[in-house]
N, C-alpha and C positions, 0 to 999 in steps of 0.2 A: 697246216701249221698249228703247233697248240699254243696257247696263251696260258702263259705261268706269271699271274700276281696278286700282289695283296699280302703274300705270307708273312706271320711274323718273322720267320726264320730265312734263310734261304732259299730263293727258289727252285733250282734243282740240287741234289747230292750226289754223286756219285760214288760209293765206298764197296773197297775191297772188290774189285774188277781185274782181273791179273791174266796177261796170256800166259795159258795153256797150251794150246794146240797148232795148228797149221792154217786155221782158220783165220787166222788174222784179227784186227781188233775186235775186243768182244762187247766193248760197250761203245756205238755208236751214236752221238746225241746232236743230231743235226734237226734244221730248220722248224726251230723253235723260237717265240716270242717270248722273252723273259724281262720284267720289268720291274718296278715299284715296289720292290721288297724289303723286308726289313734289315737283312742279311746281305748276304753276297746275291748274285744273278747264277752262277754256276759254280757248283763246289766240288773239286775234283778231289777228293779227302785222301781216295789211295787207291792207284790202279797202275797198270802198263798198258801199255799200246793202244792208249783211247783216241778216238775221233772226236772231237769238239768242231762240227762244220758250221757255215751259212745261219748261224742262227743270230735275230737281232736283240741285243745285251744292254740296257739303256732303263736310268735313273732309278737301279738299284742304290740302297744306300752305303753299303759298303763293296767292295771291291766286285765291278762287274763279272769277272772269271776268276778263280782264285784255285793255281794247282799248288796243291799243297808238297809238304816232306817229303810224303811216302808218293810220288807220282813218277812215273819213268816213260822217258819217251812218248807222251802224248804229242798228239799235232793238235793243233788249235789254228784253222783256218777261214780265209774268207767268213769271217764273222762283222756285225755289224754294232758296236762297242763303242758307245757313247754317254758322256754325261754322268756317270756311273761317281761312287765314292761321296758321297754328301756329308757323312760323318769325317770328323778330322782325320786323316792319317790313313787316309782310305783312297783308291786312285781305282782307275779302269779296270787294271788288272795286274795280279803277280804272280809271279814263276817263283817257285820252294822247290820245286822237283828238279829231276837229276835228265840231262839230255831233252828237253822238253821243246819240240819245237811250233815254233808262231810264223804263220805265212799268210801272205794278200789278206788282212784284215783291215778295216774302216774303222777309225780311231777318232776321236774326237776334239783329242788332246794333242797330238801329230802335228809337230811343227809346221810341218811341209817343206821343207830346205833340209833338212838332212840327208833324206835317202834312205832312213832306216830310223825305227821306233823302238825304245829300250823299253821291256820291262821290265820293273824292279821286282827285288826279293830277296832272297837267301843266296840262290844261283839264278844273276839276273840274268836273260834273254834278251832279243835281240828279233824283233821282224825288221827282213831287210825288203820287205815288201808294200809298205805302208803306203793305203791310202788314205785322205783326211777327209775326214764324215763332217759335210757343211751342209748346214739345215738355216734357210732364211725364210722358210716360208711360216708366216704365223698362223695362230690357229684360226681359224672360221667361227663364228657364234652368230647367230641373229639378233636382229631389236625388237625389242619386245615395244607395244604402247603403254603409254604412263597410263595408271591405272587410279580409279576414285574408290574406295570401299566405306562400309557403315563402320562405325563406331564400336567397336567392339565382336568384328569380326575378321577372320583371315583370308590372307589371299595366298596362292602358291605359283610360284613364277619358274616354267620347266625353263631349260636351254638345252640345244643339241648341238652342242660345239664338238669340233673335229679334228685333229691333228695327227700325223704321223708318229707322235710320241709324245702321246699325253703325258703331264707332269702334276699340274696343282692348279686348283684354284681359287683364288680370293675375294671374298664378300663382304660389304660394309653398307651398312644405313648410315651417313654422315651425321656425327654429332649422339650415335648409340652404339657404336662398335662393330667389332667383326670378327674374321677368321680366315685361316687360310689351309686348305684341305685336299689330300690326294685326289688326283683326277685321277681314273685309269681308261677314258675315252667315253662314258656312256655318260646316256644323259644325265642333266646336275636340276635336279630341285630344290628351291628355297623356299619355304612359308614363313612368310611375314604374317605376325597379330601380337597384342597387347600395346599397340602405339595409341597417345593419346589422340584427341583429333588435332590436324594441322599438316602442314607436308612435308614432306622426308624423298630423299636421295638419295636412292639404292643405286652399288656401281657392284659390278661383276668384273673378276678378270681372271681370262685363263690361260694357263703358261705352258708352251711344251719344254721339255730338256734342253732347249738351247736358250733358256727364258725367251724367245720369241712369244708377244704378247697377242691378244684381243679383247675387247672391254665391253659393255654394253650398261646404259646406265636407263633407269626408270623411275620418275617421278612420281611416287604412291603419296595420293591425297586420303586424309582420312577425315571423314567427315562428322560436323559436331552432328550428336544426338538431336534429336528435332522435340523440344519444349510442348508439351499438352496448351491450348488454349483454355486458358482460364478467365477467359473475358467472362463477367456475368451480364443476360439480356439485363435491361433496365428497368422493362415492364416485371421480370421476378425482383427486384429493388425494391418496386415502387408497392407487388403484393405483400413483399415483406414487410415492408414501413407500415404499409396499411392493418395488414396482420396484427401489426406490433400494438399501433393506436389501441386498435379494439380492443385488443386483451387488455390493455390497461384501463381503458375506459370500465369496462366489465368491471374487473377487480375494483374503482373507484366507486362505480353503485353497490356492489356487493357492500364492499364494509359500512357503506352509506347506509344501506337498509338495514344492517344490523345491528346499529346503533342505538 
């Protein structure tokens, strides 16, 4: 199965694919992993007779499959089509093309009481096959231990969290701010440095597509600078004092004798 994410754009394209011959469809684009993109999850721009099979379609940001204008008679089947559309106005999936058909696909959005899943568009569609893609299981992350560092140094905190459809994840030092940043399933490093000394309250949390959560929080002490001993012995005091005497005494006979 390939993994398609990260692009600014969409993740796959499809354009200008058109039956020809006897051979049947000519662009066939099954069991593929498409995710996290900027764009759409699959872009069917312009073809006939394409295969769209088995492939998992989940938290792109605009329209998970999107068969465009120029599409004729594709099948779009048993696909795995969730969580998709993040941008407003944007959904799982839309049909623009002409006889386009959708069968046994895993939806997200899928009532469940119907019997049949519409999707929208130009020339909206219709699977009367739908099943409803439910995900309750959260992601996995371990805990780390609270950690003490010096004064002016860093520390880096890995995690190897895990989910079936990585999404995002969120980080904050309580009371310094945060963030919250694409996951796409592989490990997530944080380095923490520049905190004054005193302790702080790092929280982790990572989300798959169905925002099902997990957290993990660690307590980083940072520790004051350790102060030079500036005590002075008492016996160097007491040479200095004496020190001091004499030289003055000196200087007292000196100008005494040159009198």
């Amino acid at each position: 199965m390939n993994c398609v994410y990260n692009n600014s754009g969409a993740g796959i394209v499809i354009n200008e694919v058109f039956y020809i011959g006897p051979q049947g469809n000519l662009a066939n684009l099954t069991f593929n992993r498409v995710f996290s993109n900027a764009h759409q999850g699959i872009d069917l721009r312009s073809g006939s007779w394409c295969k769209i099979g088995n492939n998992s379609v989940y938290c792109n940001m605009e329209h998970g499959i999107w068969l465009r204008n120029d599409t004729l008679r594709a099948r779009v089947f048993s696909n795995l089509v969730g969580w998709n559309g993040y941008k407003a106005d944007w959904t799982n999936a839309r049909n623009d093309g002409v006889q386009n058909t959708w069968r046994y696909n895993l939806w997200s959005d899928y009532n469940n009481v119907s019997g049949f899943h519409t999707i929208g568009g130009y020339n909206i569609a219709v699977d009367n096959f739908p099943t409803l893609l439910v995900d309750t299981d959260s992601p996995t992350i371990e805990a780390l231990n609270d950690i003490d560092i010096e004064y002016g140094s860093t520390v880096t905190l890995t995690y190897h969290p895990h989910d079936q459809y990585p999404h995002t994840y969120s980080i904050e030092v309580l009371g310094r701010g945060g963030g919250t940043f694409r996951w796409f399933g592989a490990p997530i490093a944080v380095t923490l440095g520049g905190l004054s000394p005193g302790t702080y309250e790092f929280l982790i949390y990572v989300y798959d597509g169905a925002q099902n959560n997990a957290s993990d929080r660690v307590i980083l002490t940072v520790l004051a600078p350790e102060i030079p001993d500036q005590t002075i012995d008492p016996r160097l005091v007491a040479a200095i004092t004496a020190g001091g005497v004499l030289l003055l005494v000196v200087v007292i006979l000196v100008r005494r004798r040159g009198q």
